[in-house]
C-alpha positions in Angstrom: 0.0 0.0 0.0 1.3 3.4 -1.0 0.6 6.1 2.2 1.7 9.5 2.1 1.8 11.3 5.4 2.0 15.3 5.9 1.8 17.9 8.2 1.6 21.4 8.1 3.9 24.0 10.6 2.0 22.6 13.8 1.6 18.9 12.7 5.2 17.8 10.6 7.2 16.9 14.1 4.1 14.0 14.7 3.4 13.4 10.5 7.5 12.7 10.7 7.1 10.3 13.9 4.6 8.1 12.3 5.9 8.2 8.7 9.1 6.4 10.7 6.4 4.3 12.5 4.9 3.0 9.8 7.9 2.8 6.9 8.4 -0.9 7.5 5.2 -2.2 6.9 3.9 0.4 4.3 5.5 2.5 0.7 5.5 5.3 2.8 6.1 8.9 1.4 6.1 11.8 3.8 5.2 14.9 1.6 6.8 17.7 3.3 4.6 21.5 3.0 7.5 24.6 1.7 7.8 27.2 4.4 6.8 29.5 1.3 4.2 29.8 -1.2 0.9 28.2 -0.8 1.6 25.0 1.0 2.5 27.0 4.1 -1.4 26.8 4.4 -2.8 23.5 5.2 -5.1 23.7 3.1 -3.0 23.9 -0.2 -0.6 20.7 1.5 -4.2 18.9 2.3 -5.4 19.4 -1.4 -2.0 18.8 -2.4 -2.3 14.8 -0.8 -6.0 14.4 -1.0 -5.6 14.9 -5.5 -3.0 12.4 -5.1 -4.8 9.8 -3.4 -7.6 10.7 -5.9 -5.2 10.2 -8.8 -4.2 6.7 -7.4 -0.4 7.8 -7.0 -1.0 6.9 -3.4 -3.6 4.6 -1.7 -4.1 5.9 1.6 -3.2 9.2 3.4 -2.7 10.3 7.1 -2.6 14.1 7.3 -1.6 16.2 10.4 -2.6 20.1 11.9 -3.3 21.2 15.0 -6.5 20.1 16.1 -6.9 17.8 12.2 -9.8 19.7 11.9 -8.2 22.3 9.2 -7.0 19.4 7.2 -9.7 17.7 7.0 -12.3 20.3 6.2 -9.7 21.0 3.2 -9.2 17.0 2.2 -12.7 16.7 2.2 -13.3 19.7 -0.5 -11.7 17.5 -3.3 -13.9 15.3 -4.7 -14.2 11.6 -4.2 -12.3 11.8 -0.9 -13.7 11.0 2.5 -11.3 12.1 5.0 -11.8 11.8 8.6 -10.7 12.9 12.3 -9.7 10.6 14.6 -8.5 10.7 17.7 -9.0 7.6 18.7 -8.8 4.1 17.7 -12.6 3.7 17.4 -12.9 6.2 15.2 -10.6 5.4 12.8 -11.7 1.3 12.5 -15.4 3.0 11.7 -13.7 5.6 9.4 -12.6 2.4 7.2 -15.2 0.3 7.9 -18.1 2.4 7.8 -17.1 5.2 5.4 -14.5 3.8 3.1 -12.4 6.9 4.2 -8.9 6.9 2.2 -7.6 9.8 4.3 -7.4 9.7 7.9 -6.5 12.9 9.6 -4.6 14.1 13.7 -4.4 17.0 15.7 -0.7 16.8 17.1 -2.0 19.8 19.6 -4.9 17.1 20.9 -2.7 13.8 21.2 0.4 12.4 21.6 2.8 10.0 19.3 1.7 7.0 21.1 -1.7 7.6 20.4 -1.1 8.5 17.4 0.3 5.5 16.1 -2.2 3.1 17.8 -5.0 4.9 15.4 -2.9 5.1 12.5 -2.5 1.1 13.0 -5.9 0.4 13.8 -6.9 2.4 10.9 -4.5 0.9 8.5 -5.3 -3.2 9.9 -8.8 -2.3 8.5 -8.7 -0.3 5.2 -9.3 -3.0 2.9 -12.1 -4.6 5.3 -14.7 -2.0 4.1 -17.7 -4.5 2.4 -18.8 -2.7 -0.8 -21.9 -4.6 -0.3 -22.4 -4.0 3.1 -24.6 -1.3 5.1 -22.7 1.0 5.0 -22.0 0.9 1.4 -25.2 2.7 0.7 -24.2 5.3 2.9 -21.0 5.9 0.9 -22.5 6.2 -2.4 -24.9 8.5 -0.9 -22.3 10.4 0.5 -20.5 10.7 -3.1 -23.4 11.6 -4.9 -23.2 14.9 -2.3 -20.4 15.3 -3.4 -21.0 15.3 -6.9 -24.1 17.1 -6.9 -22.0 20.1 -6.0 -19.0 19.0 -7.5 -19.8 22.3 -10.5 -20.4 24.9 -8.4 
C-alpha cells in the first residue's frame, strides 16, 4: 500500500514520527509543505495529498494540523475523498469500515505520538475490510453523490 503522510507547521514533528512508524510495513512517502508559497497553508498541502490519493499515486493518506480539523475540512473539499478525524482508535476502525475513508487525519495539539500510532494502526489493519456490499455501502454512495451534486459549483 502506497501512504503518504503530511503535516503542516504545527503537525510535521508527529506526520514525521509516524511516517518512521509505519515505513516498514507500508510505501510510505512523507510529503513535506514549503515554508513558502501556498503549502505553508494546510489547506493547499491537504489538497495537495487528498488529488494524489484521488489520482491513485497513493492509496491511503494520514494528514496532520493542529486540532486535524483544518485538514480535514480541506481533504474533504476534493472530490471523491472522504477524509476523517480521529483521535481515537474507534474512530478510525469505523472511518474504514463504515465510510471507506482513504484519508485519515490528527491533531498533534490534541494527542500524543503513542496515540497517534495506535490509530494510525488500527486504521491501516482495516482499510481494505470496508464491504462494498455491506450497510454502510449505501451510505458511501450517498455520501459521493453529495459530493458530486455540488461538484460544478
Amino acid at each position: 500500500m502506497k501512504l503518504a503522510i503530511a503535516g503542516d507547521s504545527a503537525g510535521e514533528g508527529l506526520a514525521k514520527v509516524l511516517a518512521d512508524h509505519l515505513k516498514d510495513r507500508f510505501d510510505v512517502s512523507e510529503i513535506s509543505r514549503t515554508d513558502e508559497g501556498p503549502d505553508a497553508f494546510y489547506a493547499n498541502l491537504s489538497d495537495r495529498v487528498a488529488s494524489q490519493v484521488m489520482d491513485g499515486t497513493y492509496d491511503r493518506a494520514i494528514l496532520v494540523c493542529g486540532t486535524g480539523i483544518g485538514v480535514c475540512i480541506a481533504a474533504n473539499k476534493v472530490p471523491g475523498i472522504r477524509a476523517a478525524l480521529t483521535h481515537d482508535t474507534y474512530s478510525a476502525e469505523r472511518a474504514a469500515l463504515s465510510n471507506d475513508a482513504q484519508i485519515i487525519t490528527m491533531g498533534a495539539r490534541v494527542i500524543g505520538a503513542e496515540v497517534a500510532k495506535t490509530i494510525a494502526d488500527a486504521w491501516l489493519a482495516q482499510t481494505e475490510s470496508f464491504d462494498r456490499n455491506g450497510k454502510s455501502a449505501g451510505n458511501v454512495a450517498a455520501i459521493d453523490a453529495v459530493g458530486a451534486k455540488y461538484a460544478g459549483r
